[in-house]
N, C-alpha and C positions, 0 to 999 in steps of 0.2 A: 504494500500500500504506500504511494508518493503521493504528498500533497505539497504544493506550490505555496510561498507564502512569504507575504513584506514583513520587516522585525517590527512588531508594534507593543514597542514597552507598555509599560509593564503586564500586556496580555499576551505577547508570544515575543518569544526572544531567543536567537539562533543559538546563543548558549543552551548545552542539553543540560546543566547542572542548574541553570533558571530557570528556563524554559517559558515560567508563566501562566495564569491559569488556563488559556486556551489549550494551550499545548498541553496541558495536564487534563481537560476536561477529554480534550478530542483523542490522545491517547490512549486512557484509559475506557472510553468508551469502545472503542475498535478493539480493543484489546479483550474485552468481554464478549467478543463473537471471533475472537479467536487472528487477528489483523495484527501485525506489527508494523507501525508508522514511518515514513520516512523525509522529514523535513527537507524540500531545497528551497533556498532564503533569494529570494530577486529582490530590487523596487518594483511596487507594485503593481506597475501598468504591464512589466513583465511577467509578473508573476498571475495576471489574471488570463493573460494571456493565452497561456501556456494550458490553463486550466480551461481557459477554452477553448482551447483547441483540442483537448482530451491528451495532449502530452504528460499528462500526470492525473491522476485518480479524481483532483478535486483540491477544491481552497478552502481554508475554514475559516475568514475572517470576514463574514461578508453580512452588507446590509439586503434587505429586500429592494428591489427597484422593477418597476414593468417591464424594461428596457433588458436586465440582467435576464429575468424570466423567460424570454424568450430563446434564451442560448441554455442556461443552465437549469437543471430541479436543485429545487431549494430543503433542506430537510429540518425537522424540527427546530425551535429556536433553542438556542441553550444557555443565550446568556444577556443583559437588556445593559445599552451603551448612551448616555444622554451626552449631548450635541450640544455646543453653546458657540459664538461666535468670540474670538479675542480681538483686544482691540490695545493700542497704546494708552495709561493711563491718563496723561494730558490731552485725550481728544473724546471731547463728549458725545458720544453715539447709544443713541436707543434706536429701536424700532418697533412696529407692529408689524405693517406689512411687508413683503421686499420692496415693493415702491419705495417704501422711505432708503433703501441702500444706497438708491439710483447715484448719488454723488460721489460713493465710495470704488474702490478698489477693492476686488476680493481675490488672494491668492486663492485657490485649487489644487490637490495634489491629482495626478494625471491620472485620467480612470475611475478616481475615487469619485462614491457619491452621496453627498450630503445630506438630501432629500428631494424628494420625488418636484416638490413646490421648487424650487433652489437649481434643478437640473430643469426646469422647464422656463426658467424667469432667462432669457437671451438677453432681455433689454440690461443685468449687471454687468459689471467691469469685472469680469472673471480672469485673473490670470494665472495662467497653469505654472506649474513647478513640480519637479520631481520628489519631491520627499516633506514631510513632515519637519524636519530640519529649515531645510531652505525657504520653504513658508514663513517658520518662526525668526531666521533672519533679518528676512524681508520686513516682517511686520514694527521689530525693534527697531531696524532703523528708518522705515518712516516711509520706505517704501512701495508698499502699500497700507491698507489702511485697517482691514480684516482678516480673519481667517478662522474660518468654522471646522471644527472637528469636535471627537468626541475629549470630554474634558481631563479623564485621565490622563489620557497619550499624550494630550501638549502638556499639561505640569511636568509629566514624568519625562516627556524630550527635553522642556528646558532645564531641568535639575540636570542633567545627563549633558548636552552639549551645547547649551544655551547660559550657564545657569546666573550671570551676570545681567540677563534680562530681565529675569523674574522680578524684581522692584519696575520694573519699567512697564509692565503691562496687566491687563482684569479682563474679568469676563462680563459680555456686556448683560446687563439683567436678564432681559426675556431668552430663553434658549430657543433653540434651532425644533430641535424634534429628540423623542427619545426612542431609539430603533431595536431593534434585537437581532443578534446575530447567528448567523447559520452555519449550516457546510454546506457546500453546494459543488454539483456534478455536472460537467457540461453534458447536455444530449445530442452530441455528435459522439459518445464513447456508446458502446455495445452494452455495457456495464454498468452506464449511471443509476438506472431504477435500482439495481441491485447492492450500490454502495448507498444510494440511502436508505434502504430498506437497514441495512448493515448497520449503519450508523446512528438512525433510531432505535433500534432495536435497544445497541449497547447503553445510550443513552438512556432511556429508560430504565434499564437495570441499574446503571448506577442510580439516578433518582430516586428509585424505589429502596434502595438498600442504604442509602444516606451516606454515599461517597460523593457523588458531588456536593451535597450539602456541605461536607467536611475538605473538600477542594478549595470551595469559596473562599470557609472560614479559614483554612489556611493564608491563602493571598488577602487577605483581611477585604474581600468583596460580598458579602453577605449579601448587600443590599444590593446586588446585581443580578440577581436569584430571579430565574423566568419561572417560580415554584411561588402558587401565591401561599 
C-alpha cells in the first residue's frame, strides 16, 4: 500500500519516528485489515497528482471539493480541520462575504482547496505559491495581504521555519469553513472501490475499540474527533 502525501505538520510529517496523527490514524487503520503503509512525501500539487493519476494507492490529506469528486472516491471522514484566514497584525481586515476580500491579495498553495465558496469567487486576487512556507513569507513581509489555511498547520509552520513572524501576524475573527478530512482513491485505478472499502473498514475498528480515541488524545487533538 503507497500513499502520496505533502509534510503537513503537525498532522503528517515525513519523519517515521513523528509521523503525526494522520499518519498514525491512517496507518493503523490499514493495518487492521491487514495493509502495510508506505509514505512518499512531494509538495502537494505533486503529490495529488500522482494520486490521481492512480500512481500510488491514494492521499490521505484531503478536503471534500465537487471538482476533486469527480477524479477520486472519497472515504469516511476521520478527522475535522477549521480554516481561518491570517493576516498581518497592523492591517485591519474583517469580513463576511468574499466580496468584502475584493481589495486584498490572497496567497494559495497550488492545488490546494480552501473551500468550495473560495475556489468559485475568480473575481479575488488569488496568488498561487508552492508551499505553506512560502505563503507565510509572503504574508510577513507585506507581500500579500492573506492566507487561508487550516489553523494548526500555519502556527505549527511558523514555530518550525517562520518563527520570528509569529509576533507579526493573527487570525482574522470570522473563519473560513470547518472541513473534514478523508482518504481518497482516484477512479482511474482498478482498485479504488476496494481501498476504500479497506480503509473504512479498518477505521471503524479502531473507532469502535477506542484506539483512535486514544491516537487523538495522544497528539493532544481530542477536539478534532469526527466521533460526536
Amino acid at each position: 500500500m503507497t500513499l502520496s502525501g505533502d509534510e503537513w505538520s503537525p498532522y503528517l510529517v515525513e519523519k517515521p519516528e513523528v509521523g503525526g496523527v494522520v499518519y498514525e490514524i491512517v496507518n493503523t487503520a490499514f493495518l487492521r485489515e491487514g495493509h502495510d503503509v508506505k509514505w512518499l512525501f512531494y509538495p502537494w500539487a505533486r503529490a495529488l497528482f500522482l494520486a490521481r493519476k492512480g500512481k500510488v494507492n491514494g492521499i490521505a490529506t484531503a478536503w471534500y471539493s465537487e471538482e476533486r469528486n469527480k477524479d477520486f472516491l472519497f472515504s469516511n471522514p476521520f478527522l475535522i480541520n477549521r480554516l481561518s484566514f491570517l493576516k498581518r497584525r497592523d492591517k485591519d481586515i474583517t469580513w463576511n462575504t468574499y466580496e468584502d476580500l475584493s481589495p486584498y491579495t490572497i496567497a494559495q498553495v497550488n492545488q490546494a482547496v480552501v473551500s468550495e465558496e473560495f475556489e468559485k469567487a475568480d473575481y479575488l486576487k488569488k496568488h498561487q505559491v508552492p508551499s505553506v512556507t512560502t505563503a507565510l513569507k509572503l504574508l510577513v513581509s507585506g507581500r500579500v495581504d492573506l492566507f487561508g489555511d487550516d489553523e494548526i498547520n500555519i502556527m505549527e509552520t511558523m514555530k518550525k521555519n517562520l518563527p520570528e513572524g509569529l509576533e507579526l501576524v493573527d487570525f482574522v475573527a470570522k473563519p473560513i469553513v470547518t472541513n473534514k478530512l478523508y482518504f481518497m482513491a482516484s477512479r482511474s485505478r482498478s482498485d479504488h472501490i476496494e481501498m476504500i472499502k479497506t480503509f473504512n473498514a479498518g477505521l471503524a475498528k479502531i473507532m469502535a475499540d477506542g484506539t483512535y480515541q486514544n491516537i487523538l488524545h495522544k497528539h493532544q487533538m481530542d477536539r478534532l474527533t469526527v466521533l460526536p
